[in-house]
C-alpha atoms as a printed R data frame, in Angstrom:
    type eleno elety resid chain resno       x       y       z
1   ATOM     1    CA   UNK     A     1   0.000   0.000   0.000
2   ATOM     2    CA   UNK     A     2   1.033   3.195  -1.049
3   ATOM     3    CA   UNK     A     3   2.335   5.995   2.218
4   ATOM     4    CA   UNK     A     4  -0.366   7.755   1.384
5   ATOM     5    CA   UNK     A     5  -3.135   5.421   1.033
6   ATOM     6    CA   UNK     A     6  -2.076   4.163   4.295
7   ATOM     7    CA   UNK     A     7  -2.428   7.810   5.892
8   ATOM     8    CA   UNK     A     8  -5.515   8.014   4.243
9   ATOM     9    CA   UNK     A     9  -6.605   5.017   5.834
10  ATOM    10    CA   UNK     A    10  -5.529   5.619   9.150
11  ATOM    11    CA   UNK     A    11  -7.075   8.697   9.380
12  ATOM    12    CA   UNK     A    12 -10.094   7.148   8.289
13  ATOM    13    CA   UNK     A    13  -9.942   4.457  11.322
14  ATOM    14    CA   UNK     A    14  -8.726   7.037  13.993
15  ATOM    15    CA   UNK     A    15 -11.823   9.657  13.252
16  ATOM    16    CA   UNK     A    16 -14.108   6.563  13.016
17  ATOM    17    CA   UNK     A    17 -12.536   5.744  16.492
18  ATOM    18    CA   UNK     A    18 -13.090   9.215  17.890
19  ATOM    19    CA   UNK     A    19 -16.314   9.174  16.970
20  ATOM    20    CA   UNK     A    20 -18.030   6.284  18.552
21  ATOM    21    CA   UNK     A    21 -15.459   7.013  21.705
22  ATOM    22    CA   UNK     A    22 -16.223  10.965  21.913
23  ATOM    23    CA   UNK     A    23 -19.979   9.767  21.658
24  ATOM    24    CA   UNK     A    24 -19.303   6.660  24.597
25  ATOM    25    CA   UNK     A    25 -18.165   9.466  26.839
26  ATOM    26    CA   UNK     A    26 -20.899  11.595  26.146
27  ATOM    27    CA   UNK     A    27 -23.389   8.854  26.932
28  ATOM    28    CA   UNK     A    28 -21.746   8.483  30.849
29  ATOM    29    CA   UNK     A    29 -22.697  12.532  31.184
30  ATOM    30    CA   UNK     A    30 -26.111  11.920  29.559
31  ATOM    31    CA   UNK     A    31 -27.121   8.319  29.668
32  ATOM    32    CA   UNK     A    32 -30.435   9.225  28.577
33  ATOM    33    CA   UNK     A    33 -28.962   9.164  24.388
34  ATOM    34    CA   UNK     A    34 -28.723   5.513  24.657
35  ATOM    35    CA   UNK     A    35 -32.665   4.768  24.314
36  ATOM    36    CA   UNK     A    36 -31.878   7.019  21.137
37  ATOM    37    CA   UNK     A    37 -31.354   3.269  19.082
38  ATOM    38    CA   UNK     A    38 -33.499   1.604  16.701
39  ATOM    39    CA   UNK     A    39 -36.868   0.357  18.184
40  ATOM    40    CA   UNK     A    40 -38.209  -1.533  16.036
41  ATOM    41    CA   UNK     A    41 -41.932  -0.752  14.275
42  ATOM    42    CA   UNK     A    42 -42.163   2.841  16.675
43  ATOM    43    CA   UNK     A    43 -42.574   5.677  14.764
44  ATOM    44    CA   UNK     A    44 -40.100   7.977  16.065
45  ATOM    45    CA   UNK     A    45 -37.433   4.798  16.834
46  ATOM    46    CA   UNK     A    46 -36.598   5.472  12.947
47  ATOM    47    CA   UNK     A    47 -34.298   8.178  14.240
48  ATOM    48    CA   UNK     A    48 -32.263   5.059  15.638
49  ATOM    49    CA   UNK     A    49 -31.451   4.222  11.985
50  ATOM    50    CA   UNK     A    50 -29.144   7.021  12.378
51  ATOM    51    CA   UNK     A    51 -27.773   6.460  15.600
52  ATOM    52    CA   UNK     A    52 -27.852   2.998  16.380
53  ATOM    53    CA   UNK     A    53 -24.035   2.656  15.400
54  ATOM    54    CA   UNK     A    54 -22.908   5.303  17.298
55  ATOM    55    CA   UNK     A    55 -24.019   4.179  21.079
56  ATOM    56    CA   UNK     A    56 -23.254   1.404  22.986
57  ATOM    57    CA   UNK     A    57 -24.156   0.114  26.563
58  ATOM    58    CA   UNK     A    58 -20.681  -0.038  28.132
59  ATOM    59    CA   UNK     A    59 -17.126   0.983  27.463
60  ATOM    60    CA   UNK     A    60 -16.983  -3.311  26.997
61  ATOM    61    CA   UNK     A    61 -19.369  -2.804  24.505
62  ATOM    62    CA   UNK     A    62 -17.662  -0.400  22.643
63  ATOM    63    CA   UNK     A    63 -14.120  -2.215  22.571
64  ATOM    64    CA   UNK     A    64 -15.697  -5.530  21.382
65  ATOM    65    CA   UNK     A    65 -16.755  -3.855  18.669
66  ATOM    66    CA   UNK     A    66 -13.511  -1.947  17.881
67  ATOM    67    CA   UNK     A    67 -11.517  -4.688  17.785
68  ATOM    68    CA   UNK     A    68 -13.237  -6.375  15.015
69  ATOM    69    CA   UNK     A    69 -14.219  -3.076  13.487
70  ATOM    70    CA   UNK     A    70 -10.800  -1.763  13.296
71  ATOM    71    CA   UNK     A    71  -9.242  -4.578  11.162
72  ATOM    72    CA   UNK     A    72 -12.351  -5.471   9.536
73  ATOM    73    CA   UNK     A    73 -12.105  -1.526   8.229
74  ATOM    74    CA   UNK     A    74  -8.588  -1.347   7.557
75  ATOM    75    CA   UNK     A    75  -8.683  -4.218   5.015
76  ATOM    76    CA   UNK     A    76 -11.956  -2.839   3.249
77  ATOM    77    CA   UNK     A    77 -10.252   0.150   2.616
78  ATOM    78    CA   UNK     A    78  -7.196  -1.147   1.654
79  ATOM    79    CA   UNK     A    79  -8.779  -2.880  -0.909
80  ATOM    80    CA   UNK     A    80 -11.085   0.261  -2.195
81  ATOM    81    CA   UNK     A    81 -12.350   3.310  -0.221
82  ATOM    82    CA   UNK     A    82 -15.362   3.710  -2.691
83  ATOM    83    CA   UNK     A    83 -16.772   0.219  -2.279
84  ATOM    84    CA   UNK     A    84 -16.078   0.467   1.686
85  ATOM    85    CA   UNK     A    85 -18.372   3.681   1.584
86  ATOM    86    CA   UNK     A    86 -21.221   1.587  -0.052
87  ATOM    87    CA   UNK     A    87 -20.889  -1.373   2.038
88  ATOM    88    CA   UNK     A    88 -20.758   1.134   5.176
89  ATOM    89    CA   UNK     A    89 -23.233   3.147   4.152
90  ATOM    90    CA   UNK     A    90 -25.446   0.163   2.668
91  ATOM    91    CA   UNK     A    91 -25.111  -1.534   6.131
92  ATOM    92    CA   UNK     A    92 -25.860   1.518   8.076
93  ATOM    93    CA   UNK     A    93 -29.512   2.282   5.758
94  ATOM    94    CA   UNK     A    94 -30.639  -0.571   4.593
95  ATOM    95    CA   UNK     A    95 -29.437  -3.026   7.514
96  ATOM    96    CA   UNK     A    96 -30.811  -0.652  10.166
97  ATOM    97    CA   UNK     A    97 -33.704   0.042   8.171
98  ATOM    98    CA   UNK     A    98 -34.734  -3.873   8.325
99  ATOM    99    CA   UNK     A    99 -34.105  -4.155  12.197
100 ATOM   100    CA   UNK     A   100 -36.420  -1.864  12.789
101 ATOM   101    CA   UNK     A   101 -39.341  -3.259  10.174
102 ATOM   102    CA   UNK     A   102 -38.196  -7.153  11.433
103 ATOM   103    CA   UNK     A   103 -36.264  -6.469  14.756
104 ATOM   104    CA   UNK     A   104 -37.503  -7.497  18.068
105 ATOM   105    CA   UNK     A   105 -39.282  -4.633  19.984
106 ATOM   106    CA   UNK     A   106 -39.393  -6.544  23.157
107 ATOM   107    CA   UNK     A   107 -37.106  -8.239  25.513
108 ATOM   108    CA   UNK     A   108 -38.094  -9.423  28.381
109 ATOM   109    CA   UNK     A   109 -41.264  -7.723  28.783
110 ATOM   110    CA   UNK     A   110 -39.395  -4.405  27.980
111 ATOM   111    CA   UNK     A   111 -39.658  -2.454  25.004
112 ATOM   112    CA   UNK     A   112 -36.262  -3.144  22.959
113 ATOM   113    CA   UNK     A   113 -33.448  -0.434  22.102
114 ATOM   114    CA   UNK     A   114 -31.072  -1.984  19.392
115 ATOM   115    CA   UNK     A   115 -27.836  -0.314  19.683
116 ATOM   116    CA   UNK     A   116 -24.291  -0.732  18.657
117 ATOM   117    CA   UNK     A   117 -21.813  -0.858  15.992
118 ATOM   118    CA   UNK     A   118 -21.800  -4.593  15.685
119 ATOM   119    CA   UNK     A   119 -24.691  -4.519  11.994
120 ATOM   120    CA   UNK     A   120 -21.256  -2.610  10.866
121 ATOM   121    CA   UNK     A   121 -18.894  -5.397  11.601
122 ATOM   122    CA   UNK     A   122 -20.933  -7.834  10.523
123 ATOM   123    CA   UNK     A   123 -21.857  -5.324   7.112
124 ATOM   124    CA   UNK     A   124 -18.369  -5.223   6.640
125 ATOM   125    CA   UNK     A   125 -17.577  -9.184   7.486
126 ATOM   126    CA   UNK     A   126 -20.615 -10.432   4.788
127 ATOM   127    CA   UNK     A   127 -18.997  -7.916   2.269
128 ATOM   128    CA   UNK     A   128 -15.781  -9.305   2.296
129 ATOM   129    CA   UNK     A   129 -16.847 -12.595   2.815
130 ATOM   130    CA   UNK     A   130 -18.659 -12.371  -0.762
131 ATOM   131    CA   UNK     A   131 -16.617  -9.324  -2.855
132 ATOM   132    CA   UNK     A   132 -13.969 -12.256  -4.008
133 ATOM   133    CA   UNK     A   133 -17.094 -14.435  -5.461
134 ATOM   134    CA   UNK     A   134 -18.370 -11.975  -7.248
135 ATOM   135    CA   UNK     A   135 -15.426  -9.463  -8.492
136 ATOM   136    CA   UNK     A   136 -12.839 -11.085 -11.000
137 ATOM   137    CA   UNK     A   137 -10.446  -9.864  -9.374
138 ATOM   138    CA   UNK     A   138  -7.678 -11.496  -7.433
139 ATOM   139    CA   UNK     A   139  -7.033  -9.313  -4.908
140 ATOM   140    CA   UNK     A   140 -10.458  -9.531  -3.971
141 ATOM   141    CA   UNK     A   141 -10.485 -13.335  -3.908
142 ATOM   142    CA   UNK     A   142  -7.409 -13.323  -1.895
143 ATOM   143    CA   UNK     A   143  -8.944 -10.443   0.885
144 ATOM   144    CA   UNK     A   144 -11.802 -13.062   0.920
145 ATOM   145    CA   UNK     A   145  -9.718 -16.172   1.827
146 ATOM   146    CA   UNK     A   146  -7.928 -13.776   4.727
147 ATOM   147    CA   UNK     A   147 -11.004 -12.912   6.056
148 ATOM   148    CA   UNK     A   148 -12.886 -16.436   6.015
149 ATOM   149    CA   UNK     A   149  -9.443 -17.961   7.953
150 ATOM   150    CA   UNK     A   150  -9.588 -14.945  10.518
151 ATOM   151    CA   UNK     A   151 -13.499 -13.825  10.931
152 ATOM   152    CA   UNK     A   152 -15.040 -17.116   9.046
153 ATOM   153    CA   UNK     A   153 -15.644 -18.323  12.597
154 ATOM   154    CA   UNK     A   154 -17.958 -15.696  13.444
155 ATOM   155    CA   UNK     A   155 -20.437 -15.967  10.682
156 ATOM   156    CA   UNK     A   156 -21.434 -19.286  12.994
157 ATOM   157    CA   UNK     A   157 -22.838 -16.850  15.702
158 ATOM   158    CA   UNK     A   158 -25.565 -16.029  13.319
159 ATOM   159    CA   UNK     A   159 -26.787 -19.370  14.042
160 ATOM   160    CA   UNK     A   160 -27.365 -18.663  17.873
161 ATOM   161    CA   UNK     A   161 -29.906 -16.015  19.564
162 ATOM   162    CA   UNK     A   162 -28.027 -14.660  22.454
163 ATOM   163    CA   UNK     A   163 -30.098 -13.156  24.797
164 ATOM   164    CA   UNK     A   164 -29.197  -9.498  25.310
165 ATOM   165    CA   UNK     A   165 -27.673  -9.390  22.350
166 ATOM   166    CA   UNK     A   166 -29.118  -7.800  18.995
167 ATOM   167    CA   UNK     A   167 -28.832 -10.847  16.495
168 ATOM   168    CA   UNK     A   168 -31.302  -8.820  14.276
169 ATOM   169    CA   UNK     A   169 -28.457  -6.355  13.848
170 ATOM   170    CA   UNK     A   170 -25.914  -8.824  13.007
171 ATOM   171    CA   UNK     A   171 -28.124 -10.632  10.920
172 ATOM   172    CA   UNK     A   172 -29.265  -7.897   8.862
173 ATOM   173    CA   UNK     A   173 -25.797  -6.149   8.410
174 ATOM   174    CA   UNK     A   174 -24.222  -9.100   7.227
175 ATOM   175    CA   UNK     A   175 -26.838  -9.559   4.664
176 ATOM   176    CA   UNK     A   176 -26.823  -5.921   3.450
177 ATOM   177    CA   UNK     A   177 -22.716  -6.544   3.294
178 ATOM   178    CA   UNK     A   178 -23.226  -9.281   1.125
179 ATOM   179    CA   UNK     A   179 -25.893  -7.409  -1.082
180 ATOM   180    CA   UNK     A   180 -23.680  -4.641  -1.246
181 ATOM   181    CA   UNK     A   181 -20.742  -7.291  -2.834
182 ATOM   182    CA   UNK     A   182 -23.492  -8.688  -5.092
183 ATOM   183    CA   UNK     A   183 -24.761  -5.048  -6.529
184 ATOM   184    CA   UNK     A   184 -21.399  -3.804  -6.671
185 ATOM   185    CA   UNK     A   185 -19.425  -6.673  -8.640
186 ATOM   186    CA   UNK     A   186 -19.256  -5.065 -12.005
187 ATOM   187    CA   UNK     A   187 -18.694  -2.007 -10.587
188 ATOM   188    CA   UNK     A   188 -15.619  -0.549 -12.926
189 ATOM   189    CA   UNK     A   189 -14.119   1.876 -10.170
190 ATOM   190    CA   UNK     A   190 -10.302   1.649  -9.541
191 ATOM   191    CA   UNK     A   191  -9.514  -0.101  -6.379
192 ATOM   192    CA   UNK     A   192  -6.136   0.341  -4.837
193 ATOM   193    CA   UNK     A   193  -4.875  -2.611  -6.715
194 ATOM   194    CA   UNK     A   194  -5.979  -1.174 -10.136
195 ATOM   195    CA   UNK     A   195  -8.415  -1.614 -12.713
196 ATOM   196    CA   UNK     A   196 -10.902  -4.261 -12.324
């Protein structure tokens, strides 16, 4: 990778990382954000399509999903900022947008808050997963093997409802990753490795 592709990318990881930290801090002063998530099938919940990401429940919370984030991120964009955007922003929309039409709005007896930046990872994980199917292009292929030997593993907790935990999310960003690889494997933008 070129020096400055790999600024570019850093900086990219670092602000995401300030982001979701600067808002983690300001959830401790005002704790009240957090119900700000996707509820699922309310009328003003669809604000959480916005938000969801960007809260989480604990510090905990937060690093779990950094550390898969992070790397996750880092070899999307290596690959090609453009088709990281769409599988971000595809994940984000569309993968939010269907936990809250399908998503569980009750847990426990309580209404349900879906929060977190784990429909990302997973967005991120299905595209991958799928961009070396679809895209002749080795590079991609090869990014796809890497990430099956490292993250295949955790496609296998889509299998399992943990309680607590937002498999709706997980679910639904994986499969909007994978759509995103599907929609986008003609695409003829330049990735970092050259023409397709």
């Amino acid at each position: 990778m070129a020096r400055g592709s790999l600024r570019r990318t850093a900086r990219t990881i670092v602000s995401a990382l300030v982001v979701l930290w600067g808002m983690h801090i300001v959830s401790l002063f005002y704790p009240q954000i957090l119900g700000l998530g996707i509820r699922p099938r309310v009328g003003n919940g669809l604000w959480g399509i916005l938000t969801c990401p960007l809260l989480h429940a604990s510090a905990l919370h937060l690093a779990a999903n950094c550390t898969a984030l992070v790397p996750l991120l880092f070899l999307s964009l290596s690959y090609s900022e453009e088709l990281t955007a769409d599988a971000v922003g595809v994940t984000w929309l569309v993968g939010g947008g269907l936990v809250w039409v399908f998503g569980n709005s009750t847990y426990q007896g309580q209404p349900t808050v879906h929060i977190g930046a784990s429909g990302l990872v997973f967005g991120l994980l299905g595209f991958l997963l799928f961009a070396g199917f679809w895209r002749r292009d080795i590079r991609a292929f090869l990014l796809t093997v890497l990430v099956f030997l490292f993250y295949g593993g955790t496609v296998g907790t889509l299998l399992h409802v943990i309680p607590g935990v937002s498999w709706s999310s997980h679910m639904f960003g994986f499969l909007s990753g994978v759509a995103t690889a599907r929609v986008t494997r003609r695409d003829p933008r330049r990735t970092r490795g050259g023409r397709q």
